[in-house]
MIZA-781881 format. One line per field, with one value per atom (N, C-alpha, C): atom name; x, y, z. Coordinates in pm, 1 decimal. Atoms other than C-alpha are relative to their C-alpha. Layout:
<recs>
atomo = CA ...
east = X ...
north = Y ...
up = Z ...
</recs>
This chain:
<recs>
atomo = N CA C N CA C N CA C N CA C N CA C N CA C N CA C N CA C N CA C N CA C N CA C N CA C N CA C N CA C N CA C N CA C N CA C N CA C N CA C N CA C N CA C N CA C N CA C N CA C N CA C N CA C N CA C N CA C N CA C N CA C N CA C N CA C N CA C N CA C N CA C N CA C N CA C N CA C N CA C N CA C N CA C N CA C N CA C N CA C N CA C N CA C N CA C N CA C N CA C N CA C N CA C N CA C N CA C N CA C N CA C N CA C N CA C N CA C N CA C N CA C N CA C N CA C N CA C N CA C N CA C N CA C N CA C N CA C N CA C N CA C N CA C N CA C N CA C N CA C N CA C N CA C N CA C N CA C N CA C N CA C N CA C N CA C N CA C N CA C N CA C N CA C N CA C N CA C N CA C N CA C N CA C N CA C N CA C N CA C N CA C N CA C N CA C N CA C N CA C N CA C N CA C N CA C N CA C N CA C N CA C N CA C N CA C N CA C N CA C N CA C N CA C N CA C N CA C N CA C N CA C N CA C N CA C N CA C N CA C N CA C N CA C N CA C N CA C N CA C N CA C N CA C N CA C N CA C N CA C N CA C N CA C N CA C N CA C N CA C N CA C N CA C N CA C N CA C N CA C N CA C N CA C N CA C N CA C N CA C N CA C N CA C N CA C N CA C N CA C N CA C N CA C N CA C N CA C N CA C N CA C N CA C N CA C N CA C N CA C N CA C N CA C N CA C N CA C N CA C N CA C N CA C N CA C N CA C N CA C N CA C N CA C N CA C N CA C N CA C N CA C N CA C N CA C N CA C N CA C N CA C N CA C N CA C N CA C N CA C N CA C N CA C N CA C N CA C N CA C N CA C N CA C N CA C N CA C N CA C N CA C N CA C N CA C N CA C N CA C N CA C N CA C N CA C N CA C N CA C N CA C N CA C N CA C N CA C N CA C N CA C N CA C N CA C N CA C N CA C N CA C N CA C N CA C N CA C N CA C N CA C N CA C N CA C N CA C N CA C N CA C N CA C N CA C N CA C N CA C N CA C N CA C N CA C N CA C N CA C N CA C N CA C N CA C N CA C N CA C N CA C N CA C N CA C N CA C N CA C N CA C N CA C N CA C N CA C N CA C N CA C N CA C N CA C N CA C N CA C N CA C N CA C N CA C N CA C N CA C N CA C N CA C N CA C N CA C N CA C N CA C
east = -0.3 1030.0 -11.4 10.0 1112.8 -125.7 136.7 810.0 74.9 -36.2 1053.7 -2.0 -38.7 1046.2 144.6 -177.6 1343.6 -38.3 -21.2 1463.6 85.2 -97.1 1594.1 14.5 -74.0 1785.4 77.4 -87.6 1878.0 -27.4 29.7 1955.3 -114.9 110.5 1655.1 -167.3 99.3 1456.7 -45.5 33.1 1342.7 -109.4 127.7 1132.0 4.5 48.3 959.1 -58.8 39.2 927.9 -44.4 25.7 755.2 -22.8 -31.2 878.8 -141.1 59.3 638.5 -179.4 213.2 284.5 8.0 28.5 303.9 95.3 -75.5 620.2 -48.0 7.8 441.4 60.3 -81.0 601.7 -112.0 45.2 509.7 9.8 -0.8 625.0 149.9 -85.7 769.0 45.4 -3.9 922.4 128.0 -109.0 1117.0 8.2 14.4 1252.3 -68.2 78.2 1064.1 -153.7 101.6 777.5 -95.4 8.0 544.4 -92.7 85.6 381.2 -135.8 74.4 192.4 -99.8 73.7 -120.7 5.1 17.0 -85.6 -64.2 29.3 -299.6 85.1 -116.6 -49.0 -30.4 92.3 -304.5 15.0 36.5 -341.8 116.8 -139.4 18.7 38.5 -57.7 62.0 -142.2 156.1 -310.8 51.4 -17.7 -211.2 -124.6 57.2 -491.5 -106.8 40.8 -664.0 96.0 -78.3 -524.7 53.7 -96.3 -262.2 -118.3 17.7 -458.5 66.2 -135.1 -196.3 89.3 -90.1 74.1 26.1 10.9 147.5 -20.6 59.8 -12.9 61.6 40.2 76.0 -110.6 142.9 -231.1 66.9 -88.5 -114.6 -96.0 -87.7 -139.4 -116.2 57.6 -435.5 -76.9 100.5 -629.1 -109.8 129.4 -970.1 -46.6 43.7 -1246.8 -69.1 76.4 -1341.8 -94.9 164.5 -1668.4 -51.7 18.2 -1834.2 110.9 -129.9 -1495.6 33.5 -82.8 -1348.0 122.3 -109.4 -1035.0 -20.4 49.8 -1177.6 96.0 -81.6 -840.7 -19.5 0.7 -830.1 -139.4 120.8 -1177.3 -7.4 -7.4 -1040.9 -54.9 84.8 -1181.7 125.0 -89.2 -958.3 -89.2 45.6 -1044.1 56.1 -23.0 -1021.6 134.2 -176.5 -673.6 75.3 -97.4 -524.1 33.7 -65.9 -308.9 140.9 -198.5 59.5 -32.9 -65.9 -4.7 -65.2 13.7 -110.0 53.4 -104.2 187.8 166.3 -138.6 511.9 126.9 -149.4 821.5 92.7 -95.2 1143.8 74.3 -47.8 1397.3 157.7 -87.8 1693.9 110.4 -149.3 1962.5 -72.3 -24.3 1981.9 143.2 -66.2 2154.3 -30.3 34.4 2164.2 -169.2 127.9 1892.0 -126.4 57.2 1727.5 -34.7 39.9 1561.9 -42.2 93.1 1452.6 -44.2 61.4 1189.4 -38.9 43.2 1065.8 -100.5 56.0 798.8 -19.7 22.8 708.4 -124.2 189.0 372.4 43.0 -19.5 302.0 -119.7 87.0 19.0 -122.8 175.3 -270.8 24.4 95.8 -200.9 34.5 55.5 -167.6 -127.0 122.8 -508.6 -104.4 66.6 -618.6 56.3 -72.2 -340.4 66.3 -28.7 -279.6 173.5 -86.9 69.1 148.3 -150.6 479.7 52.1 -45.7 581.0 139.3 -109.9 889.1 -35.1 5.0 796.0 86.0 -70.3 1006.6 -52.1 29.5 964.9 124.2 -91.7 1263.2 -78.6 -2.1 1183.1 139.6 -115.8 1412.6 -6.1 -6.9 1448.9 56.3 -19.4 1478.2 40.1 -42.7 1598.0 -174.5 159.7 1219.9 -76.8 86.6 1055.2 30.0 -36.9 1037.1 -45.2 26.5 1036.3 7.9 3.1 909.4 -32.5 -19.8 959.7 -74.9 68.4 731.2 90.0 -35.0 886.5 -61.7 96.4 695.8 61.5 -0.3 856.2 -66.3 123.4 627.6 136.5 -78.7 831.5 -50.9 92.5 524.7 33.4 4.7 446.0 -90.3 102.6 105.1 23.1 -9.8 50.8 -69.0 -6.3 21.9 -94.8 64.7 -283.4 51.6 -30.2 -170.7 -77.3 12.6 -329.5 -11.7 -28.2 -187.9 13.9 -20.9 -124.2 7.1 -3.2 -61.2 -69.9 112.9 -293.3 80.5 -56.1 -105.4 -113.1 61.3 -256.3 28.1 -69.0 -207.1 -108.4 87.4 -333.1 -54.3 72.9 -586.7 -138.6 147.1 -887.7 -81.4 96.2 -1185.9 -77.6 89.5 -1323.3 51.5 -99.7 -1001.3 -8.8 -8.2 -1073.3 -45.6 78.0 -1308.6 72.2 -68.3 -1080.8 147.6 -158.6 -752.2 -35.8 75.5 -945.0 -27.8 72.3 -1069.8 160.6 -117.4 -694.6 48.4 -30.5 -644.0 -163.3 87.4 -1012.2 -56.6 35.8 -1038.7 -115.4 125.3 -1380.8 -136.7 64.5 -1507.2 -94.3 79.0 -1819.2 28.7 -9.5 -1757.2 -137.4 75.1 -2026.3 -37.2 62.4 -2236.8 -27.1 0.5 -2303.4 111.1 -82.6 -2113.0 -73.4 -147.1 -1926.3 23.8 -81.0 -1750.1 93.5 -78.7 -1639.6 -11.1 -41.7 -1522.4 -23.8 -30.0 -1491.5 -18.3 15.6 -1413.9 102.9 -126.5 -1145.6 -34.8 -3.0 -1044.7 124.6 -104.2 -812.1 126.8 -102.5 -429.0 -25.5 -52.2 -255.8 82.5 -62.4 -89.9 178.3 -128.0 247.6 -0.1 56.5 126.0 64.9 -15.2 126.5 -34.2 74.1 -20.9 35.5 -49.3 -8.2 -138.2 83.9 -192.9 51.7 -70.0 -135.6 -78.5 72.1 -176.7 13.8 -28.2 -249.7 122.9 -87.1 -2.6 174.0 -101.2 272.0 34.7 -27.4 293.8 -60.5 62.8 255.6 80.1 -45.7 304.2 -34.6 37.1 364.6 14.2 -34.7 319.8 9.6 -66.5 480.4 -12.6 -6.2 415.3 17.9 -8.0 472.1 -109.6 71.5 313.2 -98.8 111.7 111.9 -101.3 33.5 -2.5 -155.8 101.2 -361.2 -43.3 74.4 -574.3 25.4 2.6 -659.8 -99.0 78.1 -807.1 -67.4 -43.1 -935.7 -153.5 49.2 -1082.9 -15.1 -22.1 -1168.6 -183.4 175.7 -1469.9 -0.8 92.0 -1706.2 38.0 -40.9 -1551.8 191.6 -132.4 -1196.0 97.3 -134.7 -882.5 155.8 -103.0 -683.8 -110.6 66.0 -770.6 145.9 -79.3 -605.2 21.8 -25.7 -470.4 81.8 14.6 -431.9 56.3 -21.4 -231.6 -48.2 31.2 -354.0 -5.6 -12.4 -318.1 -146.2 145.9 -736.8 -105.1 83.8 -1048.2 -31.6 32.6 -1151.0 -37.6 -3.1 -1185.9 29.2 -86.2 -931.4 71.3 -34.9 -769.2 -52.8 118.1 -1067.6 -21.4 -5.0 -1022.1 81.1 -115.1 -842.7 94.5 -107.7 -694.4 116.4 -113.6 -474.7 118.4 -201.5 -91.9 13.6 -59.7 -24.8 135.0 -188.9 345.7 -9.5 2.7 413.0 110.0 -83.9 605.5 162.9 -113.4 932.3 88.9 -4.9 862.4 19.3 -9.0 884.9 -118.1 19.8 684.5 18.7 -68.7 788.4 -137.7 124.2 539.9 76.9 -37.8 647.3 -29.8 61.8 549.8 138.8 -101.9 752.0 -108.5 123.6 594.9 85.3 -88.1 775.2 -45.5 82.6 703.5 121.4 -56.5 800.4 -35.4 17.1 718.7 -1.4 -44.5 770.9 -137.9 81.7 486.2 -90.0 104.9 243.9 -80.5 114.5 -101.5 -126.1 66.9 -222.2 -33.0
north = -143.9 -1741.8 75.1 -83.4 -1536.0 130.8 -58.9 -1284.4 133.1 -120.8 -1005.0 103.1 -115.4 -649.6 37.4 -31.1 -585.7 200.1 -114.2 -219.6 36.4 -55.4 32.1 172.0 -118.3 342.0 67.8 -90.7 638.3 154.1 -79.2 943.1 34.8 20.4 1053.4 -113.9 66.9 813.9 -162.1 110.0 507.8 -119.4 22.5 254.6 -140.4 141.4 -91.3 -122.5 11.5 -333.6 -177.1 136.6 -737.9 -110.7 85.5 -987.2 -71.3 90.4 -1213.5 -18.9 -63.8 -1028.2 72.8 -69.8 -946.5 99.0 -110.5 -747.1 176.9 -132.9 -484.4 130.5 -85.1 -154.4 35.8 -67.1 -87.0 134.7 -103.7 172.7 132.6 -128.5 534.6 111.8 -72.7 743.0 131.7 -52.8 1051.5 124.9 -77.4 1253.6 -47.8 10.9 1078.7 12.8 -1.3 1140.6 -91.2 87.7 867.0 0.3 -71.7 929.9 -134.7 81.5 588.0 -13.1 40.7 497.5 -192.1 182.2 66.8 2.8 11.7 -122.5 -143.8 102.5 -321.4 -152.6 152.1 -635.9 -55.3 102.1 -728.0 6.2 36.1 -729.3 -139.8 138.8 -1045.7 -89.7 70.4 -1181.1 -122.4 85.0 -1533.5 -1.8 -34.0 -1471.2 170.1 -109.1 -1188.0 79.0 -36.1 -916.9 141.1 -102.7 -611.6 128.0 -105.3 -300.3 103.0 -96.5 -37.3 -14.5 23.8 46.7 25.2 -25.6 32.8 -183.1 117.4 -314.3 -29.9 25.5 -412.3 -51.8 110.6 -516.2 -56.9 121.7 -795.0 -128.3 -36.6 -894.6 138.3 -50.8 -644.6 56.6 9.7 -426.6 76.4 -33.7 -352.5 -197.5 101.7 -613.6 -38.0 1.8 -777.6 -41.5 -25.2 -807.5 -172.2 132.8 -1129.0 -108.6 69.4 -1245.5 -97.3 180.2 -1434.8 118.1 -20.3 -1319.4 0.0 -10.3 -1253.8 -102.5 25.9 -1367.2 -203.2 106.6 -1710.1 -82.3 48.6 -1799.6 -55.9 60.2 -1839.4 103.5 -0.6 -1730.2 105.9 -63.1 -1435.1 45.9 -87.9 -1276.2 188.7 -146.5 -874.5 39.2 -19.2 -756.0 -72.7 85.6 -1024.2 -117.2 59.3 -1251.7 80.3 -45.0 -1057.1 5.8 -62.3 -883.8 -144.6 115.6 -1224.0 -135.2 98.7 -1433.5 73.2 -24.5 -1459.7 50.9 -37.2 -1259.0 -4.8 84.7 -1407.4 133.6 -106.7 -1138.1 -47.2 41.0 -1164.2 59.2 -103.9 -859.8 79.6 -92.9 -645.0 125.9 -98.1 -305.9 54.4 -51.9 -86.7 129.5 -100.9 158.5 -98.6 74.3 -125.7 -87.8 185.8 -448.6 -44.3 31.7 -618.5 -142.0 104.5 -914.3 -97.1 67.3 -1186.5 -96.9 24.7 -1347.3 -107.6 67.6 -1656.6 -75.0 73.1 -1829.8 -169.7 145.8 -2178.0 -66.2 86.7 -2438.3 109.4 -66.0 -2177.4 118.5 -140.1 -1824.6 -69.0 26.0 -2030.0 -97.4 20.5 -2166.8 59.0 -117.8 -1833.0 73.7 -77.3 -1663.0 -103.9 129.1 -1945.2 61.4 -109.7 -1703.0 -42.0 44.7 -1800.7 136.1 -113.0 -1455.8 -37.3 -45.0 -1337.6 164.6 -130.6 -1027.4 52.0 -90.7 -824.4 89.6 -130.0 -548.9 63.3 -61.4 -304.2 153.4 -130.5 -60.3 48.4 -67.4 185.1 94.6 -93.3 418.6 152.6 -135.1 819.6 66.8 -115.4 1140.8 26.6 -56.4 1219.0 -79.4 117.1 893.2 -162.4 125.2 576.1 20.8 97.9 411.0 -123.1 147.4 124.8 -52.7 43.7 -43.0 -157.4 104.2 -330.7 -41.6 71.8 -559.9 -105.4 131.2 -841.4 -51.8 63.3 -1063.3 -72.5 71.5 -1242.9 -166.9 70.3 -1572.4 -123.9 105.7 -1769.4 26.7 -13.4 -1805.4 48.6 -51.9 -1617.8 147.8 -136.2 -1224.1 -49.6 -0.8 -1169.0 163.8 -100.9 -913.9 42.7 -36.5 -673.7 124.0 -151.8 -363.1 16.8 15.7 -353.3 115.0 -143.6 -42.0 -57.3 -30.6 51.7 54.9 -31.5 87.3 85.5 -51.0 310.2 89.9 -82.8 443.8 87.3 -107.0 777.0 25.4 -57.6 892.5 120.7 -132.0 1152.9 -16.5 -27.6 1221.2 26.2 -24.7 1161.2 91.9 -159.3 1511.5 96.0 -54.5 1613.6 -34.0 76.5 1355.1 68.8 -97.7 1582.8 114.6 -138.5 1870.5 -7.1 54.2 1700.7 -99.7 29.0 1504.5 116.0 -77.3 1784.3 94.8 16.2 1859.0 -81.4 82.4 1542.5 -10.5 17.6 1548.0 130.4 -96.6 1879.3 -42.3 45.0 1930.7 -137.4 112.9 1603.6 47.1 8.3 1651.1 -113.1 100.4 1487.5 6.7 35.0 1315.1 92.8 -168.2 1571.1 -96.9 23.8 1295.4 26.4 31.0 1265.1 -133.1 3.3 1059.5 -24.6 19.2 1094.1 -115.3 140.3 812.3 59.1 -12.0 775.2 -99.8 114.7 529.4 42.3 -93.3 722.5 -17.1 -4.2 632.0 133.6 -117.2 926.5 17.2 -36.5 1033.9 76.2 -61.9 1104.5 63.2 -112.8 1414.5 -16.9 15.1 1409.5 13.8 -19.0 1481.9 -100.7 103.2 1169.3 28.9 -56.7 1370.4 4.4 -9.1 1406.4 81.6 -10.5 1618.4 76.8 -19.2 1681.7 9.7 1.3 1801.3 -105.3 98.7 1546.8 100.0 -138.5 1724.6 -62.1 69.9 1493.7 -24.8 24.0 1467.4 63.1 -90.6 1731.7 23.3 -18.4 1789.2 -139.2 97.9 1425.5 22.0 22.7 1407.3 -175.2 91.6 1087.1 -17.3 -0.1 1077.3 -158.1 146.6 745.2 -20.5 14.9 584.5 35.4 -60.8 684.8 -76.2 57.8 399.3 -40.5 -39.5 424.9 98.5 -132.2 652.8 8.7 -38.2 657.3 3.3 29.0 699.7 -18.0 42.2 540.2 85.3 -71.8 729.7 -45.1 37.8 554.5 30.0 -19.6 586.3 -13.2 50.6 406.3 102.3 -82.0 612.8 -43.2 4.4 685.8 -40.1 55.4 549.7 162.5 -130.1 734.6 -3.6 41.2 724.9 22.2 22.2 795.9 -100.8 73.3 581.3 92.7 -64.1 796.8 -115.0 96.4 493.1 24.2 -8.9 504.1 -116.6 95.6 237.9 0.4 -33.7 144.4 47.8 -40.8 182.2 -47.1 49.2 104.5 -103.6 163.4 -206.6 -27.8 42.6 -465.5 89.0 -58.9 -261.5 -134.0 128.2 -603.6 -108.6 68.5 -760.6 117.3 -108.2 -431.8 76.6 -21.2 -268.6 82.8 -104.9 -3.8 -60.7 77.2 -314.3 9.0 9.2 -363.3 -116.9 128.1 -670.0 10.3 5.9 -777.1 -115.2 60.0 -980.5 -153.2 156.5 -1354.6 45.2 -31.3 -1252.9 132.1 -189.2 -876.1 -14.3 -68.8 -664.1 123.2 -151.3 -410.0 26.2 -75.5 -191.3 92.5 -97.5 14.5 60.1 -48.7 269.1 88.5 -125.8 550.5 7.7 -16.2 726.9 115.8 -48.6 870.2 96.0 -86.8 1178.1 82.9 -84.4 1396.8 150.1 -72.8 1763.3 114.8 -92.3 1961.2 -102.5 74.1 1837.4 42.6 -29.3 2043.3 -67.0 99.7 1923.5 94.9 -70.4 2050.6 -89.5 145.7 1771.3 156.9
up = 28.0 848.0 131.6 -48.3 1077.8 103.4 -24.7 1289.2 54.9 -36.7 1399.8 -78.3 45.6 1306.4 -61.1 56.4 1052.8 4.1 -47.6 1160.7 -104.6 100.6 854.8 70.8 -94.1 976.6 -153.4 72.3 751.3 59.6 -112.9 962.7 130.5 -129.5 1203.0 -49.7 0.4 1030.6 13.3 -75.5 1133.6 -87.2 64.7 939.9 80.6 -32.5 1026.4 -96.2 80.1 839.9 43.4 -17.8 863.5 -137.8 69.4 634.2 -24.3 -1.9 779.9 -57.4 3.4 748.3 -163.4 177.3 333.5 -19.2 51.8 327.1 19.8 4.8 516.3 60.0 -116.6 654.0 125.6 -123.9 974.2 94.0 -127.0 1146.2 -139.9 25.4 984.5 84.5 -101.7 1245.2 -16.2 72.3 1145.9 94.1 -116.7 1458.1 90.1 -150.4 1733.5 -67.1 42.1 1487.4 -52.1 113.4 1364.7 -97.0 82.0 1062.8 -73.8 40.3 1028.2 154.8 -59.8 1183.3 3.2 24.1 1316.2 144.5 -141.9 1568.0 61.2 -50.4 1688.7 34.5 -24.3 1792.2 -143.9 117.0 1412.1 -19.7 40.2 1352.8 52.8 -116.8 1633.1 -35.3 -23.4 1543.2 -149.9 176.4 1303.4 -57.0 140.4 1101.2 11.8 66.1 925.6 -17.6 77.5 789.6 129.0 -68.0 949.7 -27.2 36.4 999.5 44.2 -54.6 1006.5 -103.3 66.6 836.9 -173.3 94.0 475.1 -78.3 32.9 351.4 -199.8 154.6 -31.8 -31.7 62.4 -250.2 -91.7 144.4 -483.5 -23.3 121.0 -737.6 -25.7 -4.0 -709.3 92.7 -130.7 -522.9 -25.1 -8.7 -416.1 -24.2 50.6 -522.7 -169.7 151.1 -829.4 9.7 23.2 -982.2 47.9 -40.5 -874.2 45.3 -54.8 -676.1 -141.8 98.4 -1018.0 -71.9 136.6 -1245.1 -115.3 139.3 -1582.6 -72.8 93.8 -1747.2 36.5 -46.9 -1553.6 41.5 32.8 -1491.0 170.3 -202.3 -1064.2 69.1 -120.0 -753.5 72.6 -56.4 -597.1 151.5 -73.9 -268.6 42.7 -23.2 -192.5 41.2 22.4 -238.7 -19.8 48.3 -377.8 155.1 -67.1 -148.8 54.1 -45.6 -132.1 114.2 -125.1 203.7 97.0 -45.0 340.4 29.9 21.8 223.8 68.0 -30.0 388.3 -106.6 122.7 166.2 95.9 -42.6 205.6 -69.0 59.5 266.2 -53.8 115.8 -3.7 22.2 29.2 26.6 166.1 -97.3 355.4 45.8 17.2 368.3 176.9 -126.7 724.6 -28.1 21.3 515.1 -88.3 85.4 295.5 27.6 -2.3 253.4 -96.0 150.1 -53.8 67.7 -73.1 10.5 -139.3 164.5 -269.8 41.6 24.7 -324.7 -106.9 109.0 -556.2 -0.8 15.1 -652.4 94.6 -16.0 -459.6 -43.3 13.0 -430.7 12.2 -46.2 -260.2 -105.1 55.9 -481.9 -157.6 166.8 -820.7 -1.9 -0.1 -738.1 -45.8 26.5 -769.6 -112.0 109.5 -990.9 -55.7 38.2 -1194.8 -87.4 101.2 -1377.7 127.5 -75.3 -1257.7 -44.6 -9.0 -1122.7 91.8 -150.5 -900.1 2.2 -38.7 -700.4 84.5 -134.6 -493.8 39.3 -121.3 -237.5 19.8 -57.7 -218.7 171.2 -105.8 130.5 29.8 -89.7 198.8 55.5 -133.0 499.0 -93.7 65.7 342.7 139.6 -113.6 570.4 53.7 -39.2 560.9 -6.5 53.0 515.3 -50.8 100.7 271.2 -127.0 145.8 -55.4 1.0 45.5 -139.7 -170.6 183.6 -510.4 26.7 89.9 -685.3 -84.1 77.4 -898.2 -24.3 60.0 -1076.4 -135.2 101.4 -1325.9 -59.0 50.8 -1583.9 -43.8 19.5 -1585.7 -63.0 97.2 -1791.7 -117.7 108.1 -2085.4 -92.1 1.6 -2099.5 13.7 -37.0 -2055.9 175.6 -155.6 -1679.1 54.5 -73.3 -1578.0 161.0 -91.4 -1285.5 76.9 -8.4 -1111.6 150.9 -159.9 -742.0 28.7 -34.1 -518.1 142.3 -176.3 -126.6 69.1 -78.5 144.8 131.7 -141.0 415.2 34.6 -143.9 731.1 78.1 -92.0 891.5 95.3 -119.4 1238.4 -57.1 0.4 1261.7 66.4 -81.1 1521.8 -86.7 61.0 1415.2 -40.3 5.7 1436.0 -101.3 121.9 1217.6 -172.7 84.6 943.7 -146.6 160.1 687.4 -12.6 20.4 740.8 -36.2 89.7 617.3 -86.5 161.6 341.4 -136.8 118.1 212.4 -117.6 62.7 59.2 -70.0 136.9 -113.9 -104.0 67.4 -254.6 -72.2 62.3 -433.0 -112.4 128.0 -609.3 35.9 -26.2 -408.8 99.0 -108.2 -232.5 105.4 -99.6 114.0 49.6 -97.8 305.9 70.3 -132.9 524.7 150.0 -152.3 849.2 79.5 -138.2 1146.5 58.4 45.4 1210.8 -161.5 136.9 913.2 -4.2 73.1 665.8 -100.3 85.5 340.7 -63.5 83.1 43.7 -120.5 151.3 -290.5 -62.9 79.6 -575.0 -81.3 101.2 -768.2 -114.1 75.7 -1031.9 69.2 -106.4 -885.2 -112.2 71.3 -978.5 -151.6 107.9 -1294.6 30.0 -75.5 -1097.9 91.5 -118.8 -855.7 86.3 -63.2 -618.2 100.4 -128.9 -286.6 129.1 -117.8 27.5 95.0 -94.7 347.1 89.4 -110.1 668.8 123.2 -114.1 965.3 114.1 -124.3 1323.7 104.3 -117.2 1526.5 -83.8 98.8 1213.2 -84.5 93.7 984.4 -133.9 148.2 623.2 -6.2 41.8 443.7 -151.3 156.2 63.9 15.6 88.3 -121.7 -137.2 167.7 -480.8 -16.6 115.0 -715.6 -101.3 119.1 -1000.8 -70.8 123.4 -1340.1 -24.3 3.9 -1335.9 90.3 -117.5 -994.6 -47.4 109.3 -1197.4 86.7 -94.9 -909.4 147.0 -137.9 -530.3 80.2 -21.0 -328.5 145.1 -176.0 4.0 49.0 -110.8 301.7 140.9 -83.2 621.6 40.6 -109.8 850.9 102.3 -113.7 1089.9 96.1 -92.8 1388.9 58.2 7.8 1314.9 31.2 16.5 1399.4 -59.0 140.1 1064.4 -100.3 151.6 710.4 -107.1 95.5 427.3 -150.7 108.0 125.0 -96.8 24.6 -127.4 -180.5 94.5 -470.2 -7.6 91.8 -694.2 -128.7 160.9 -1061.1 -56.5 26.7 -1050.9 52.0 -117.6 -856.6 -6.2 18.5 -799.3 -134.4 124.4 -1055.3 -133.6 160.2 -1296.1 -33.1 56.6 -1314.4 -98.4 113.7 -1498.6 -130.8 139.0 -1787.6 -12.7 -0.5 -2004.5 90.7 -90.8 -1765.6 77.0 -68.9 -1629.0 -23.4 27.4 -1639.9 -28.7 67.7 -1878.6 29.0 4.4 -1811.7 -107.3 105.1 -2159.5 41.3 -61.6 -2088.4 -2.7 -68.1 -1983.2 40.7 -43.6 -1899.1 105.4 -124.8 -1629.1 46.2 -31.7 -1436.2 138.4 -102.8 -1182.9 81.9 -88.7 -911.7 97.8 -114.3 -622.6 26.3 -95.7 -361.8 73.9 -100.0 -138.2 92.1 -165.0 217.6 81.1 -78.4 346.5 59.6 -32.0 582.3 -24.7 51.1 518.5 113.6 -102.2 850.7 134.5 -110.4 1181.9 93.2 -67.1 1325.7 86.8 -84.1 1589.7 26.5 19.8 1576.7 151.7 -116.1 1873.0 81.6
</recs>
């Protein structure tokens, strides 16, 4: 497999994307602009995990309750496995990439269920989309409740004052330095927007089942994480999950655009 950066191009925009590191995007750049926060060391580091970027959680994310799988009775660790496993890319377009995914020896240890997942990314005028696909190719129902972890720059001093736009109604934290760690209910339009000071205004739009968000961001860091998910940790262990039925389908996606070019740096 491959470790290079696959490069998608649709007019001034620019995306990044690594097969090798969980199908994650790396790099959004639209005009010379880049609207993702990555630290470029964990991208090249063979183990642990990418911080940066737009990470999939799979087959779930957050953590579950006493690390086990209710349905299976196994041993998962915190966000699943996807952004940890190599996806094997399938179709390539000059704006696209679709990537796939199939269970082996280590994640049916844990997810004991015979899926095929894909990853469609594709490069926008203003951004990306990226599409979920998960076939249930058992013979069991197939618990799901995954989502995306992307990272945008923002000075630490900035961080409570462009939060406070996606968290309407949310008391933030009163220390300094300011952090975070709060799921909430998305918009009913799954919706999202905020202005960054180095990137502009960024919407993110998701799927319908996409219900919550997740929003992060450690003391002192420079980046917050604005975080669709199907629901906060351990929603995979209840009902609020996404059953796919033995030879269903379900589908997940965001798209990350920016909509002002401004620079506030």
């Amino acid at each position: 497999m491959g470790s290079e950066t696959i490069w998608l191009i649709q007019g001034d925009s620019r995306v990044g994307v690594r097969a090798d590191r969980g199908a994650i995007v790396t790099h959004v750049n639209v005009g010379g602009v880049e609207l993702l926060y990555l630290d470029e060391s964990t991208v090249e580091s063979p183990s642990g995990a990418v911080r940066g970027g737009v990470p999939l959680l799979f087959p779930f994310a957050g953590e579950l309750r006493d690390g086990r799988l209710t349905a299976s009775g196994t041993e998962m660790p915190r966000h699943g496995f996807g952004r940890r496993k190599p996806w094997a890319p399938i179709a390539r377009t000059s704006s696209s990439v679709t990537l796939r995914l199939r269970p082996d020896d280590e994640t049916f240890g844990g997810f004991p269920y015979a899926f095929e997942a894909t990853v469609e990314v594709e490069a926008r005028a203003r951004g990306v989309a990226i599409r979920l696909d998960v076939e249930n190719r058992g013979d069991t129902a197939m618990p799901l409740a995954p989502g995306w972890h992307p990272y945008f720059p923002c000075p630490a001093r900035q961080k409570r004052r462009v939060l406070r736009s996606v968290l309407h109604g949310v008391e933030l934290p009163a220390p300094e330095p300011f952090e975070c760690d709060v799921n909430v209910e998305a918009a009913a339009d799954r919706r999202v927007a905020f202005e960054l000071p180095t990137a502009g205004r960024i919407e993110i739009v998701s799927s319908e089942n996409l219900r919550t968000l997740e929003v992060w961001t450690p003391a002192g860091a420079e980046f917050i994480c604005v975080e669709p998910w199907v629901g906060p940790s351990n929603t995979i262990n209840t009902a609020a999950r996404v059953d796919v039925p033995p030879g269903g389908r379900a589908a997940f996606w965001l798209s990350i655009e920016q909509h002002s070019s401004r620079n506030h740096a």
